[in-house]
Biopython code that builds the backbone (N, CA, C, O; Angstrom):
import numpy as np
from Bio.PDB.StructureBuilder import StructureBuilder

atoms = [
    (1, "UNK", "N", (131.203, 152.840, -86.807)),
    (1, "UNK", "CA", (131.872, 153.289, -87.993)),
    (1, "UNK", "C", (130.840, 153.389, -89.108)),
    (1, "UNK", "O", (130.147, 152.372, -89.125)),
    (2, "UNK", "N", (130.446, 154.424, -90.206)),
    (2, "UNK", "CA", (129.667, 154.456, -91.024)),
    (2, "UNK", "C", (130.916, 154.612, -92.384)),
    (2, "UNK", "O", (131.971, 155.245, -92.427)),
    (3, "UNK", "N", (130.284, 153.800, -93.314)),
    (3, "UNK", "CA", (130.912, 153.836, -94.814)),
    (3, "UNK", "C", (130.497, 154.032, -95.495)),
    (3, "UNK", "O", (130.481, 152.834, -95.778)),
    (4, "UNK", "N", (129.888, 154.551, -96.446)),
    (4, "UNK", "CA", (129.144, 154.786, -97.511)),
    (4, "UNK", "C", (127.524, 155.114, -97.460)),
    (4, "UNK", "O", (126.703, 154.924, -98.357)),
    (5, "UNK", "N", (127.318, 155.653, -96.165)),
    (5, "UNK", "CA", (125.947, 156.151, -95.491)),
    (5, "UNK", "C", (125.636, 154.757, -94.998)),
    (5, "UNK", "O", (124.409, 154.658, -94.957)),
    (6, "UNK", "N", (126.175, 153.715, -94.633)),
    (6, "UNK", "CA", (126.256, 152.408, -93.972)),
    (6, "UNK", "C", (126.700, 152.203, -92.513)),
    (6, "UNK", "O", (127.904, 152.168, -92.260)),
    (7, "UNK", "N", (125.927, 152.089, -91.699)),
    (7, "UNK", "CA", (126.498, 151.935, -90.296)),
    (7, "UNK", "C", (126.919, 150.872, -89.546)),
    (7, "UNK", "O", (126.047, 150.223, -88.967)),
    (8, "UNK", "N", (128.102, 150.541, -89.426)),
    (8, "UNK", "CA", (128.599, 149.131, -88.919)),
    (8, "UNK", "C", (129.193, 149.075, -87.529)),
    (8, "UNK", "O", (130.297, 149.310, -87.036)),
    (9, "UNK", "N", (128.031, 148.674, -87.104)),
    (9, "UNK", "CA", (128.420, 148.327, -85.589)),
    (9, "UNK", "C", (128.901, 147.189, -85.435)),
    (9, "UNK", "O", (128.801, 146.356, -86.336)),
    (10, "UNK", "N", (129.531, 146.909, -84.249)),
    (10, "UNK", "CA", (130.350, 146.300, -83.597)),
    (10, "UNK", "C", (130.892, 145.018, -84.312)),
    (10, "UNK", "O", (131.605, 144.227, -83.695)),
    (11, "UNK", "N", (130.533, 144.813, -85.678)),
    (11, "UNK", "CA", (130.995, 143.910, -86.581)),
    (11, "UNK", "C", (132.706, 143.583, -87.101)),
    (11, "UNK", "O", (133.326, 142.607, -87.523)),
    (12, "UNK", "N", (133.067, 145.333, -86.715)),
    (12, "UNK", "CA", (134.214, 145.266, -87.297)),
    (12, "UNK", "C", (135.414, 145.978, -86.129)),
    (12, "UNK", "O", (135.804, 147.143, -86.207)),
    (13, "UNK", "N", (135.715, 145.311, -85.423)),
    (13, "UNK", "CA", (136.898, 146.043, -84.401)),
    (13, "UNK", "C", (138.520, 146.172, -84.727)),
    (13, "UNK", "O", (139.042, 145.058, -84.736)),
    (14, "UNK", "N", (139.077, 146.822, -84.890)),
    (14, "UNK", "CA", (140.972, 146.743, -85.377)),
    (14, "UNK", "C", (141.262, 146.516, -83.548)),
    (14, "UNK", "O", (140.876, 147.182, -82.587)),
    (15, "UNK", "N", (142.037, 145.374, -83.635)),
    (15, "UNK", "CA", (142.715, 144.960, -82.278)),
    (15, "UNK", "C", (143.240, 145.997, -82.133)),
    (15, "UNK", "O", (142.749, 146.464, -81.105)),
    (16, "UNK", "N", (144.391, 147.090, -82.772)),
    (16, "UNK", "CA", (145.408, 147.729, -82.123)),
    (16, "UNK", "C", (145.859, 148.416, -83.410)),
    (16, "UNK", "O", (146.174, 147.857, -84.461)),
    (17, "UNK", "N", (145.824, 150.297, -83.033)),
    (17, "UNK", "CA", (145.713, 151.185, -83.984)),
    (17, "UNK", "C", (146.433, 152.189, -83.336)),
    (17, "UNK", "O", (146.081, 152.761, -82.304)),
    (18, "UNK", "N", (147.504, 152.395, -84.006)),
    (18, "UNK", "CA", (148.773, 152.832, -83.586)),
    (18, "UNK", "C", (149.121, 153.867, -84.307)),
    (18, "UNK", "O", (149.240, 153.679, -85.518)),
    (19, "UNK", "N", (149.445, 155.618, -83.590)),
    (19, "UNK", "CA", (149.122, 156.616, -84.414)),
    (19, "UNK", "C", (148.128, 157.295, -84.405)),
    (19, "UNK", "O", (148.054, 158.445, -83.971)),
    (20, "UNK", "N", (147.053, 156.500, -84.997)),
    (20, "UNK", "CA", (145.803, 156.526, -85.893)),
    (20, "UNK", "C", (146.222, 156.711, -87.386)),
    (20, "UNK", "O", (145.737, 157.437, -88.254)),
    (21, "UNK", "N", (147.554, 155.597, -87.433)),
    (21, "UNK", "CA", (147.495, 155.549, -89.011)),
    (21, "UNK", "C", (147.895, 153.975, -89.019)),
    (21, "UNK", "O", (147.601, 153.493, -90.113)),
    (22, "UNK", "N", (148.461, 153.050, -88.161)),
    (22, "UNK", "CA", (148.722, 151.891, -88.560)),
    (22, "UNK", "C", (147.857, 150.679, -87.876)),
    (22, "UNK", "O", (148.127, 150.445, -86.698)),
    (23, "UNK", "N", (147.095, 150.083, -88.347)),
    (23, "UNK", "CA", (146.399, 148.756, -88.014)),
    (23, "UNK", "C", (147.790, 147.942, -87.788)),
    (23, "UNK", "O", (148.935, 147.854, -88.230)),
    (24, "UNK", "N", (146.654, 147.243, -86.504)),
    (24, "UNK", "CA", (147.719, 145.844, -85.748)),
    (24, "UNK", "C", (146.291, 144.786, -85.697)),
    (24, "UNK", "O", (145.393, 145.007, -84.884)),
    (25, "UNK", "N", (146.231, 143.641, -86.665)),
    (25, "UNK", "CA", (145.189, 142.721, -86.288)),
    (25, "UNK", "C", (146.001, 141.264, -85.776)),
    (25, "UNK", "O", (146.554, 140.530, -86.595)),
    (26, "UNK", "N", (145.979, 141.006, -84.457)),
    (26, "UNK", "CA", (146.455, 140.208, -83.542)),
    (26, "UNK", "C", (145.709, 138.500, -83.673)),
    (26, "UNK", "O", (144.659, 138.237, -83.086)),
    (27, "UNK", "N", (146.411, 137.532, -84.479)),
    (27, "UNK", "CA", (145.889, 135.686, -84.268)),
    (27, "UNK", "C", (146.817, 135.489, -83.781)),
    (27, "UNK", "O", (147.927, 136.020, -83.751)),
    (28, "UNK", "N", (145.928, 133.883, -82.957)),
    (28, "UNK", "CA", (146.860, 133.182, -82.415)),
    (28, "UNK", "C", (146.868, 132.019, -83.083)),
    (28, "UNK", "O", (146.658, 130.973, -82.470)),
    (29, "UNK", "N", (147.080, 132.026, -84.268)),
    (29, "UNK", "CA", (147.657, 130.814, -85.262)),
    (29, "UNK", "C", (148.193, 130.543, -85.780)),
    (29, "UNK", "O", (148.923, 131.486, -86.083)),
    (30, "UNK", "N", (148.566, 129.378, -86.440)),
    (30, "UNK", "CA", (149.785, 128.695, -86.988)),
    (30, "UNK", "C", (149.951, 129.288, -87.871)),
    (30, "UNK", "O", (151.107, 129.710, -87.875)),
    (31, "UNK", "N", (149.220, 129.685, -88.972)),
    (31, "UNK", "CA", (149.445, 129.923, -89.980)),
    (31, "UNK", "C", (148.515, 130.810, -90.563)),
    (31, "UNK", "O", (147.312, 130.703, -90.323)),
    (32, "UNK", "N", (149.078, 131.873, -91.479)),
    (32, "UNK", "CA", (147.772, 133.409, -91.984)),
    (32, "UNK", "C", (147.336, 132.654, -93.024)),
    (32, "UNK", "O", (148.060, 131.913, -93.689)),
    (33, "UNK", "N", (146.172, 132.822, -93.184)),
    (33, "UNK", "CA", (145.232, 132.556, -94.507)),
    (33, "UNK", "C", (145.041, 133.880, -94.759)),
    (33, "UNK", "O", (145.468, 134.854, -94.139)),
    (34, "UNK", "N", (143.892, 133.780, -96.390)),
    (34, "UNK", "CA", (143.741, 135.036, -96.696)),
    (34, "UNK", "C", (142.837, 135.813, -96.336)),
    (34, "UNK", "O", (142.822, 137.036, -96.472)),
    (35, "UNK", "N", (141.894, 135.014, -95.772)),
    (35, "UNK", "CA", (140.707, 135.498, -94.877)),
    (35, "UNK", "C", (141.261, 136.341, -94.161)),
    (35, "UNK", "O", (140.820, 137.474, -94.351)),
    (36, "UNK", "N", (142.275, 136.242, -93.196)),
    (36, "UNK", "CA", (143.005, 137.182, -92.173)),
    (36, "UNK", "C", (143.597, 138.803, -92.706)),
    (36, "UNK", "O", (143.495, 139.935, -92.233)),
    (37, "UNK", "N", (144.308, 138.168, -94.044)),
    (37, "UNK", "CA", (144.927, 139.576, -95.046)),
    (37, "UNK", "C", (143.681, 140.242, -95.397)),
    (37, "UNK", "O", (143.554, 141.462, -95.499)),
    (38, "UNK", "N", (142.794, 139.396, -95.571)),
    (38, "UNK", "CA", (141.396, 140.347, -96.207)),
    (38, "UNK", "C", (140.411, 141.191, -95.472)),
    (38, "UNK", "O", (139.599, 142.047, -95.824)),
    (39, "UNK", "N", (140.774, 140.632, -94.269)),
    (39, "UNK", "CA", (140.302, 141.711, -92.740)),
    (39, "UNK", "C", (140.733, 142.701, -92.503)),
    (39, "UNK", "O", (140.120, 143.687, -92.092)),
    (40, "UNK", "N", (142.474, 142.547, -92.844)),
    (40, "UNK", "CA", (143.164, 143.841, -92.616)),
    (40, "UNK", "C", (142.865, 144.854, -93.523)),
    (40, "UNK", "O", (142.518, 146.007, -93.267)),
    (41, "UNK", "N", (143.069, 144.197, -94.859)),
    (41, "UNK", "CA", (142.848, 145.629, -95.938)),
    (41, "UNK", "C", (141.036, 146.209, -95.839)),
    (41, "UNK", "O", (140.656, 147.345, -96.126)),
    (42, "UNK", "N", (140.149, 145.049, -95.351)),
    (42, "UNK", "CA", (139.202, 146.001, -95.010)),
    (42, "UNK", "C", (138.738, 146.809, -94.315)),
    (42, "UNK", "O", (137.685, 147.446, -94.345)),
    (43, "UNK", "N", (140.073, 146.751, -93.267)),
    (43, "UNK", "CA", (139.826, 147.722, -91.700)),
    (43, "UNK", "C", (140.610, 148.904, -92.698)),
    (43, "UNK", "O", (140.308, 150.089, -92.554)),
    (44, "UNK", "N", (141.434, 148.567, -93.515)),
    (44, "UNK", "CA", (142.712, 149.873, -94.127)),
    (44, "UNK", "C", (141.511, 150.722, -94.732)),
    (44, "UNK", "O", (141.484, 151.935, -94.526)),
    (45, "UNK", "N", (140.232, 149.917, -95.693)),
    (45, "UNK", "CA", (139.757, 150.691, -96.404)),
    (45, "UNK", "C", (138.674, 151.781, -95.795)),
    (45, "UNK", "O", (138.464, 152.977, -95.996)),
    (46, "UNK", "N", (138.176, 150.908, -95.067)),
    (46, "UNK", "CA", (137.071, 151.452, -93.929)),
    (46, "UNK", "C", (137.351, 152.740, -93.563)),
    (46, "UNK", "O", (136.741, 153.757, -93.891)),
    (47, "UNK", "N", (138.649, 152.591, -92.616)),
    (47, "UNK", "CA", (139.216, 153.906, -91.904)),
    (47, "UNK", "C", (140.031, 154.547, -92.940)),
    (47, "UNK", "O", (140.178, 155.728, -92.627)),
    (48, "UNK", "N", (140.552, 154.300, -93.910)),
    (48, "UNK", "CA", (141.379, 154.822, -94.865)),
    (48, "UNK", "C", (142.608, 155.179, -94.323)),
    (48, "UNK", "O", (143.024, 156.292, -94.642)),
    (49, "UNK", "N", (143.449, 154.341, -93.403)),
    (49, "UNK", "CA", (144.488, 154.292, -92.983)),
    (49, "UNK", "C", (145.490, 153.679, -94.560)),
    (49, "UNK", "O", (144.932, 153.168, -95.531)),
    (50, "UNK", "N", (146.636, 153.847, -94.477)),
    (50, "UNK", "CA", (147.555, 153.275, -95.702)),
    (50, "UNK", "C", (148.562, 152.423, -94.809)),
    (50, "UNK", "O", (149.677, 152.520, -95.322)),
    (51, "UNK", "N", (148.593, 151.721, -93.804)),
    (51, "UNK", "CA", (149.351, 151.408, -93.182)),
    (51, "UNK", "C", (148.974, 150.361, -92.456)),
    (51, "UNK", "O", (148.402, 150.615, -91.396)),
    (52, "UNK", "N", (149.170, 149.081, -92.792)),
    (52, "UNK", "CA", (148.355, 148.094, -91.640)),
    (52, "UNK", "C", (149.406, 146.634, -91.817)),
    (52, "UNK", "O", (149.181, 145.626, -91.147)),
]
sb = StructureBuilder()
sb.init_structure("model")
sb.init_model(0)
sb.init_chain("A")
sb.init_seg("    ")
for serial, (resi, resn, name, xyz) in enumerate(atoms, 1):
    if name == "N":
        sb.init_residue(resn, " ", resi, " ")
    sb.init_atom(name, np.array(xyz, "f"), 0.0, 1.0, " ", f" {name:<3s}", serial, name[0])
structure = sb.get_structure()
């Protein structure tokens, strides 16, 4: 994936992309922190999906 003439390999994977407009990021934990919300909106911004 390149962003801003930035090339990011394998750093950043979306578990499950549905469409190709809705992110699915898959834990197996008790409980979401914001670390987790802050993964998603950066996979949203990356790909510029509006839907995750």
């Amino acid at each position: 994936m390149t962003y801003k003439e930035l090339t990011l390999r394998k750093a950043y994977r979306i578990d499950l992309l549905v469409d190709n407009k809705i992110v699915i990021e898959t834990k197996a934990v008790g409980k979401i922190i914001t670390d987790y919300q802050a993964q998603v909106l950066t996979y949203m911004k990356l790909g510029n999906f509006k839907t995750g």
